[in-house]
C-alpha positions as CSV (number, residue, x, y, z in Angstrom):
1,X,-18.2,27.8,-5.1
2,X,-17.8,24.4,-3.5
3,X,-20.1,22.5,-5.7
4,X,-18.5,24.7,-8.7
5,X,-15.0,23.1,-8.0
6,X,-16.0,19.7,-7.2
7,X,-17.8,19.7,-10.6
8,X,-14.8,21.0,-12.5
9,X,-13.1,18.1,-11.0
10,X,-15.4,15.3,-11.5
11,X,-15.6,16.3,-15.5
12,X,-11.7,16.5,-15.4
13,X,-11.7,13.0,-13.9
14,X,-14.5,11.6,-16.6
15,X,-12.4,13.4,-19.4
16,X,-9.3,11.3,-18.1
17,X,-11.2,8.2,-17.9
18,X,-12.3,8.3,-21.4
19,X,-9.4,9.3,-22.5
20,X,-7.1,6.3,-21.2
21,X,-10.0,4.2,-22.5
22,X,-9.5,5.5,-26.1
23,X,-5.8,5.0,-25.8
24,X,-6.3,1.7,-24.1
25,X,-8.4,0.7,-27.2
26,X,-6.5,1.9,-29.8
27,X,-3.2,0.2,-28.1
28,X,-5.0,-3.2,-28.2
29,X,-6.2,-3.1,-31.8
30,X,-2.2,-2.8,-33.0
31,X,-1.4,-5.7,-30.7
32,X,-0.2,-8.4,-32.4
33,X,-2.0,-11.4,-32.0
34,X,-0.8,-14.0,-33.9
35,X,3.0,-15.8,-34.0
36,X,4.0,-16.5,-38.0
37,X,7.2,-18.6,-38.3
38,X,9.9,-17.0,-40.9
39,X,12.8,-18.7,-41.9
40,X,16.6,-17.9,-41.2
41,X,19.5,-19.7,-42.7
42,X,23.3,-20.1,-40.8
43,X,25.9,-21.5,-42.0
44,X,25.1,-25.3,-41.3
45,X,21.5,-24.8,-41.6
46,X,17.8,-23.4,-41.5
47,X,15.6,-23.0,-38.2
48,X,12.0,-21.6,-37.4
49,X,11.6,-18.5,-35.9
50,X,8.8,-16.9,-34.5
51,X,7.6,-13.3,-35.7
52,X,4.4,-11.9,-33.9
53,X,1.8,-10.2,-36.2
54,X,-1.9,-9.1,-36.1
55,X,-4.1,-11.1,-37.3
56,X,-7.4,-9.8,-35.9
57,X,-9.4,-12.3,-34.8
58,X,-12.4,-13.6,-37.0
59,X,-13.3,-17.0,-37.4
60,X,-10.9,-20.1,-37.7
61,X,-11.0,-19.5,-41.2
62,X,-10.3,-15.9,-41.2
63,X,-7.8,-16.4,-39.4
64,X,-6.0,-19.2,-41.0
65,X,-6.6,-16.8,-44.2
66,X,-4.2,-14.1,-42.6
67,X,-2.1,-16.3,-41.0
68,X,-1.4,-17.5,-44.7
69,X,-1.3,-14.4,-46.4
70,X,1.6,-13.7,-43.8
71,X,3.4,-16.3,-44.8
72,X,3.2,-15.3,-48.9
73,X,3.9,-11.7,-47.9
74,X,7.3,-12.8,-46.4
75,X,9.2,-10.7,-43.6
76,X,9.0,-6.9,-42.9
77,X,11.9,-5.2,-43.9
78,X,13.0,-5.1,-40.1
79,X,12.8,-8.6,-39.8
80,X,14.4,-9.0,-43.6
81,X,17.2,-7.2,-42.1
82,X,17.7,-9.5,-39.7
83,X,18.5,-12.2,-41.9
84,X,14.6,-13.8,-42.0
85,X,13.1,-15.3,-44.7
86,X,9.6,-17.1,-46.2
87,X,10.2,-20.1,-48.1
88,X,6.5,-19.8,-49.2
89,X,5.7,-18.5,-52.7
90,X,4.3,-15.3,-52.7
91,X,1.7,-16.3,-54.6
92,X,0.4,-19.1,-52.2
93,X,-3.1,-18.4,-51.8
94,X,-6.1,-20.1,-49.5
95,X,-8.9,-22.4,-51.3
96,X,-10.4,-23.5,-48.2
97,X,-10.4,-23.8,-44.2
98,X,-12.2,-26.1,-41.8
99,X,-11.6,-27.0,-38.7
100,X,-13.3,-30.4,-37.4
101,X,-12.7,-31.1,-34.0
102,X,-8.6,-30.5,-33.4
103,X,-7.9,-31.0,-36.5
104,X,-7.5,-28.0,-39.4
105,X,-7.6,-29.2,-43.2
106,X,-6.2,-26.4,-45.3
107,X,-6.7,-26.5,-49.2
108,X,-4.0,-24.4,-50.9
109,X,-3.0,-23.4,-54.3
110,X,-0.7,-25.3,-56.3
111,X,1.7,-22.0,-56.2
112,X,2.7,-23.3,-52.6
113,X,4.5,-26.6,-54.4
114,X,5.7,-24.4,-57.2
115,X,9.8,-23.7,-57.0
116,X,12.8,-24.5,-54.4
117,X,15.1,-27.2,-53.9
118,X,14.5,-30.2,-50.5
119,X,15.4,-27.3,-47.8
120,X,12.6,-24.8,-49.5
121,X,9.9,-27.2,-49.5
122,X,11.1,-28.6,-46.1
123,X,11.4,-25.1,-44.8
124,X,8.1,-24.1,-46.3
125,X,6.3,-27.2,-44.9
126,X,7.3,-26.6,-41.2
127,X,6.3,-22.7,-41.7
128,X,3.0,-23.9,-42.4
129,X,2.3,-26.9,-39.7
130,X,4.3,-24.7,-37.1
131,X,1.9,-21.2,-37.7
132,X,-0.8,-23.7,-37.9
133,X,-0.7,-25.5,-35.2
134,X,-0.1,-22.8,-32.2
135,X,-3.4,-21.5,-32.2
136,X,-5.4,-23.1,-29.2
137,X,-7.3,-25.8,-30.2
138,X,-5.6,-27.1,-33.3
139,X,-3.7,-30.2,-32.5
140,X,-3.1,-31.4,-36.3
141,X,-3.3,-30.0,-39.8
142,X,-4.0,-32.1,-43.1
143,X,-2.8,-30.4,-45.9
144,X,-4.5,-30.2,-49.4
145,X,-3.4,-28.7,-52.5
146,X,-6.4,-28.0,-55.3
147,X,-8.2,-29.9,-53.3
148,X,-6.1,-33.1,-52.8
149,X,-4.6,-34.5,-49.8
150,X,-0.6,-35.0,-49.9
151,X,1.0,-37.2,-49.2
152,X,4.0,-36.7,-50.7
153,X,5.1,-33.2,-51.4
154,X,7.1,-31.5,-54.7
155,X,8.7,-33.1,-57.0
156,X,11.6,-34.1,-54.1
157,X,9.5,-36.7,-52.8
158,X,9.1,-35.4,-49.6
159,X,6.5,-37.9,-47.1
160,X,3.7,-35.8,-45.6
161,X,2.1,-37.1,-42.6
162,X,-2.0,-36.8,-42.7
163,X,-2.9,-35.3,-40.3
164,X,0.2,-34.1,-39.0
165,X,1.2,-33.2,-35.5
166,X,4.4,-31.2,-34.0
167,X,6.2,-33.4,-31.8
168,X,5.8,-34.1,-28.5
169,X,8.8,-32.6,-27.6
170,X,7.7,-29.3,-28.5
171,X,11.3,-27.6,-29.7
172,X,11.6,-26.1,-33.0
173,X,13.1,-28.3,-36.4
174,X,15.9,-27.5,-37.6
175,X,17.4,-28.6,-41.2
């Protein structure tokens, strides 16, 4: 009767084990994993935010991929409702990833110069070196458009630093 009970018992204990290991695992996989900066406007300005998502971790390219994507798709519609915002074009896709050393060159599609005053193309530009560059490892990001390196950005004129790197002082722009 002993050996009965302490049976009963030891499969209650496996079945208990496997089953905080199944929620465990499915916990992790809706983790997010990634930190995407949105946009939100005040009355004397525009400032980065971060937003967490998942990403699921690939590659450097993969992930850049997503990361980007994220930023065309805009904000959820709880972060919408609190007062966040993309200033990149939906349509924004990914031509081309590499990572060489510290440094991430990122080739996008002309959509992302397409549309928006000085603040949108501002705004847009620091959503893209910001998300870019948290990922560990990536100290600067060169960014290409069909292919080409810019150097100056839209039709505002806007200088472009190649490569470029977030300041040492580590805050957030504002605009």
């Amino acid at each position: 009767m002993r050996t009965v009970v302490l049976r009963v018992v030891a499969l209650a204990l496996l079945l208990l084990l496997v089953l905080v290991s199944a929620i465990t695992v499915r916990t992790l996989r809706h983790l997010p994993d990634t930190v995407v900066y949105l946009i939100r406007s005040d009355p004397t300005g525009f400032t980065l935010v971060p937003v967490y998502r998942r990403a699921a971790r690939g590659g450097s390219v993969t992930q850049v991929e997503r990361e980007i994507a994220a930023l065309a798709a805009g904000p959820t519609a709880d972060e919408a409702a609190r007062g966040l915002a993309s200033a990149v074009p939906a349509s924004t896709r990914l031509l081309g990833a590499r990572l060489e050393g510290t440094a991430l060159t990122v080739d996008l599609s002309a959509d992302f110069e397409q549309g928006g005053g000085t603040a949108s193309m501002v705004g847009r530009l620091n959503q893209l070196f910001y998300t870019l560059t948290r990922p560990d490892g990536v100290d600067s990001v060169v960014l290409e458009v069909e292919g080409q390196t810019v150097h100056v950005f839209g039709g505002e004129g806007i200088e472009v630093p190649q490569p470029w790197r977030p300041p040492a002082s580590g805050g957030l722009p504002s605009w």
